[in-house]
MARPA-239046 format. One line per field, with one value per atom (N, C-alpha, C, CB): residue in three letters; atom name; x, y, z. Coordinates in steps of 0.02 Angstrom, whole numbers. Atoms other than C-alpha are relative to their C-alpha. Glycine has a CB too. Layout:
REM residues N
doke = ALA | ...
pafi = CA | ...
xx = X | ...
yy = Y | ...
zz = Z | ...
***
This chain:
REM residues 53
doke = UNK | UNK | UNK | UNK | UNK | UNK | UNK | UNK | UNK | UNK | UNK | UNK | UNK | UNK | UNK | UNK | UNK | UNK | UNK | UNK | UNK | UNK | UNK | UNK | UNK | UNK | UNK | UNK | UNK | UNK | UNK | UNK | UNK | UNK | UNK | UNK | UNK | UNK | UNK | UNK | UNK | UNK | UNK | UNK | UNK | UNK | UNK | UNK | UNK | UNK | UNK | UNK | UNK | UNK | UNK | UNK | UNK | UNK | UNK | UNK | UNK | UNK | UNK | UNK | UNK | UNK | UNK | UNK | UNK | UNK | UNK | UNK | UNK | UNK | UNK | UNK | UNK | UNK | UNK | UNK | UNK | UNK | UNK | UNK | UNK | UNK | UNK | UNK | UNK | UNK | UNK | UNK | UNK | UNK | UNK | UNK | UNK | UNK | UNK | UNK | UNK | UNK | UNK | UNK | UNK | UNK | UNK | UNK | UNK | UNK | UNK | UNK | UNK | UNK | UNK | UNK | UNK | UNK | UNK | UNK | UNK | UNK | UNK | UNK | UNK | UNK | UNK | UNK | UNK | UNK | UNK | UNK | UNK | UNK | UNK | UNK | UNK | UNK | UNK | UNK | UNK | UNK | UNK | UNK | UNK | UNK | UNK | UNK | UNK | UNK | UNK | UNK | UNK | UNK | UNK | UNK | UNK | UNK | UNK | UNK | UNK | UNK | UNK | UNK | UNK | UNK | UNK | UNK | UNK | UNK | UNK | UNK | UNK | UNK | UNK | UNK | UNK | UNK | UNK | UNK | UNK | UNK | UNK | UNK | UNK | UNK | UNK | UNK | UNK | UNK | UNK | UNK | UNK | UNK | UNK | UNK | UNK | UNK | UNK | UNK | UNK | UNK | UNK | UNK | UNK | UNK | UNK | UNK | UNK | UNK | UNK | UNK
pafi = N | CA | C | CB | N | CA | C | CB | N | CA | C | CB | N | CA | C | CB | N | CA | C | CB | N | CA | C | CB | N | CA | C | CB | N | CA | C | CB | N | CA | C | CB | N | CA | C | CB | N | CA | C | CB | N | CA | C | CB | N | CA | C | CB | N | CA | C | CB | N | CA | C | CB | N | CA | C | CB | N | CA | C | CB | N | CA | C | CB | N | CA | C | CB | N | CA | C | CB | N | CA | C | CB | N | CA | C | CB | N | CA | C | CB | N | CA | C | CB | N | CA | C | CB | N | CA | C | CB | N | CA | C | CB | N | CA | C | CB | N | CA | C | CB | N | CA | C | CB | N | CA | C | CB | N | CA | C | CB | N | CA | C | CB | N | CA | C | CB | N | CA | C | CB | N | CA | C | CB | N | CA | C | CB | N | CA | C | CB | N | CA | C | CB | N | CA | C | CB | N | CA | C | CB | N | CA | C | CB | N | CA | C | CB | N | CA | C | CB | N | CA | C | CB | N | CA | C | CB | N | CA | C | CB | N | CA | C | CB | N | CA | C | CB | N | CA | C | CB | N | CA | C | CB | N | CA | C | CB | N | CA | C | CB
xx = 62 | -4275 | -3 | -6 | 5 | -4332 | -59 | -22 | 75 | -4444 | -9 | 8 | 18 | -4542 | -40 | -36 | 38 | -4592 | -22 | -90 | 22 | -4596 | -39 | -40 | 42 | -4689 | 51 | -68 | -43 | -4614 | -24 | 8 | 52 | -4655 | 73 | -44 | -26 | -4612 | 24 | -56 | -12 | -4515 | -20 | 65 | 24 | -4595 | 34 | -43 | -33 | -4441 | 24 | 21 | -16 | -4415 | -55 | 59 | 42 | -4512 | 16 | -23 | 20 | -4545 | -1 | -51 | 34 | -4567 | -73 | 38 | 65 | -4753 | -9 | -17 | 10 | -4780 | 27 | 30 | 2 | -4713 | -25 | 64 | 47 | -4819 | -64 | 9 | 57 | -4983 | 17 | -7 | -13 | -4908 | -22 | 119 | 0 | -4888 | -86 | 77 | 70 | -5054 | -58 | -17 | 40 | -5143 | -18 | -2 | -12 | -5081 | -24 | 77 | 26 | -5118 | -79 | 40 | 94 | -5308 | -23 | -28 | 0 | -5317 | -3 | 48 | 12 | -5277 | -22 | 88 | 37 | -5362 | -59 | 2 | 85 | -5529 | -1 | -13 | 9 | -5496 | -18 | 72 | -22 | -5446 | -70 | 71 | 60 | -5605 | -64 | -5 | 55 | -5714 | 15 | 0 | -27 | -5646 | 12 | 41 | -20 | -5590 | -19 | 51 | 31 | -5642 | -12 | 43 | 17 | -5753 | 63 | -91 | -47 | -5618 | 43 | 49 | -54 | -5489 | -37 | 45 | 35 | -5597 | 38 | -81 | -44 | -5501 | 73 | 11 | -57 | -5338 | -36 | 41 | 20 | -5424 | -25 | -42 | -10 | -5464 | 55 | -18 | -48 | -5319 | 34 | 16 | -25 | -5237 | -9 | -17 | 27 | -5358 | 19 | -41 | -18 | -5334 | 75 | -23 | -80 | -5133 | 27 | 38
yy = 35 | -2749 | -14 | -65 | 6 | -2731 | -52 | 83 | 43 | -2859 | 17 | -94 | -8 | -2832 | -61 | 65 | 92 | -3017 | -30 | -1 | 44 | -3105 | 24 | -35 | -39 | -2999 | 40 | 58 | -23 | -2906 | 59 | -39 | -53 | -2736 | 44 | 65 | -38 | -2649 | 66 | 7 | -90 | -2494 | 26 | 37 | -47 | -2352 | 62 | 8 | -27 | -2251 | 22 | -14 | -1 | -2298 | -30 | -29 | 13 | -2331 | -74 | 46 | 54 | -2505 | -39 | 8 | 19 | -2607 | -13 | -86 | 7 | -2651 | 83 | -54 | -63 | -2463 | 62 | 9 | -27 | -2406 | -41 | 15 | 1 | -2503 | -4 | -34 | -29 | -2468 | 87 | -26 | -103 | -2268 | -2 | 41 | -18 | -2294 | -28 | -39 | 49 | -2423 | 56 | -62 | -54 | -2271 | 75 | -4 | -50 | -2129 | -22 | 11 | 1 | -2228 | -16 | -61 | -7 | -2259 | 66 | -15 | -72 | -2080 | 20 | 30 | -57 | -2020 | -55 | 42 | 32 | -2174 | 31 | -77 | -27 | -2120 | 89 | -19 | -70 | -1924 | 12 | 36 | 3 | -1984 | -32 | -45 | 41 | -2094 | 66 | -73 | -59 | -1929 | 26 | 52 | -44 | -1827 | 20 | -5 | 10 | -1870 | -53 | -4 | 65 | -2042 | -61 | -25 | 30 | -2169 | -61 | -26 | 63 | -2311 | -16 | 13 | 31 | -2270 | -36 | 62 | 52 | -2370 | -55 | -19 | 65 | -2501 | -14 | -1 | -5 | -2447 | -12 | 68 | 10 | -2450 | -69 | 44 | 62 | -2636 | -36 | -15 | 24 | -2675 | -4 | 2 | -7 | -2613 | -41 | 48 | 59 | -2715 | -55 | -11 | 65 | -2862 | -33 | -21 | -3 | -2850 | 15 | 33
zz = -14 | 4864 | 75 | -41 | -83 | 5052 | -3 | 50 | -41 | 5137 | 73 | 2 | -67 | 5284 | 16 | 12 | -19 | 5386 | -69 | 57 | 36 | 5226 | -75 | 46 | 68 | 5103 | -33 | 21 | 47 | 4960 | -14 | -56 | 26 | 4954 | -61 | 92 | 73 | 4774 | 0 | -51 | -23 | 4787 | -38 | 9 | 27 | 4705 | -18 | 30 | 17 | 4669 | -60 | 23 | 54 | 4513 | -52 | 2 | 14 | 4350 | -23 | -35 | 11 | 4321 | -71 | 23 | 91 | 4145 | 16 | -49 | -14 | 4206 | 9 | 67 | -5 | 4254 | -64 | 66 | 79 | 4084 | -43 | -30 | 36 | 4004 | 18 | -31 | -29 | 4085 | -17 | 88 | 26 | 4048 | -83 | 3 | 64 | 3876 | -44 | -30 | 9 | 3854 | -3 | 74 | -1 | 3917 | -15 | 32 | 74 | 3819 | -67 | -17 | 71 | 3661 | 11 | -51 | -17 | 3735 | -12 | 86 | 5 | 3768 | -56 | 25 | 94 | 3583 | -36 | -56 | 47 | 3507 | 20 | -2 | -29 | 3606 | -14 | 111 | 36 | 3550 | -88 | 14 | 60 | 3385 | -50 | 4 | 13 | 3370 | 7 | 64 | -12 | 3443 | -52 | 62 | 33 | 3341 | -77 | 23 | 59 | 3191 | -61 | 13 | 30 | 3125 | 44 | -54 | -60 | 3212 | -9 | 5 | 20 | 3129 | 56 | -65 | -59 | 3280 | 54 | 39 | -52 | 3397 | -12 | -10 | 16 | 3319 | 30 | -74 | -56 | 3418 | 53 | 9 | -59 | 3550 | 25 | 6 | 0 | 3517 | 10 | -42 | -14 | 3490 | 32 | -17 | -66 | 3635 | 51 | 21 | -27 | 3728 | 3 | -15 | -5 | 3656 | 11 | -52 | -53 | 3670 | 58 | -14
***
């Protein structure tokens, strides 16, 4: 963890627990919103849910 004057800047080297879940959050959006086109309007409801968790 480097600081420059006081600030905290986030290394980007590695993946993150916040940045794996924003990955994974948005893979299951992705195939709820295909899954919802596609197949049955019901998966909209993942896609709620996601939201609201």
């Amino acid at each position: 963890m480097s600081s420059r004057r006081g600030i905290y800047i986030v290394p980007t080297h590695r993946w993150y627990i916040e940045r794996s879940v924003w990955l994974i959050a948005g893979v299951v959006l992705l195939a709820a919103t295909g899954l919802a086109a596609l197949h049955h309007a019901l998966w909209v409801l993942a896609v709620v849910a996601t939201g609201v968790v």
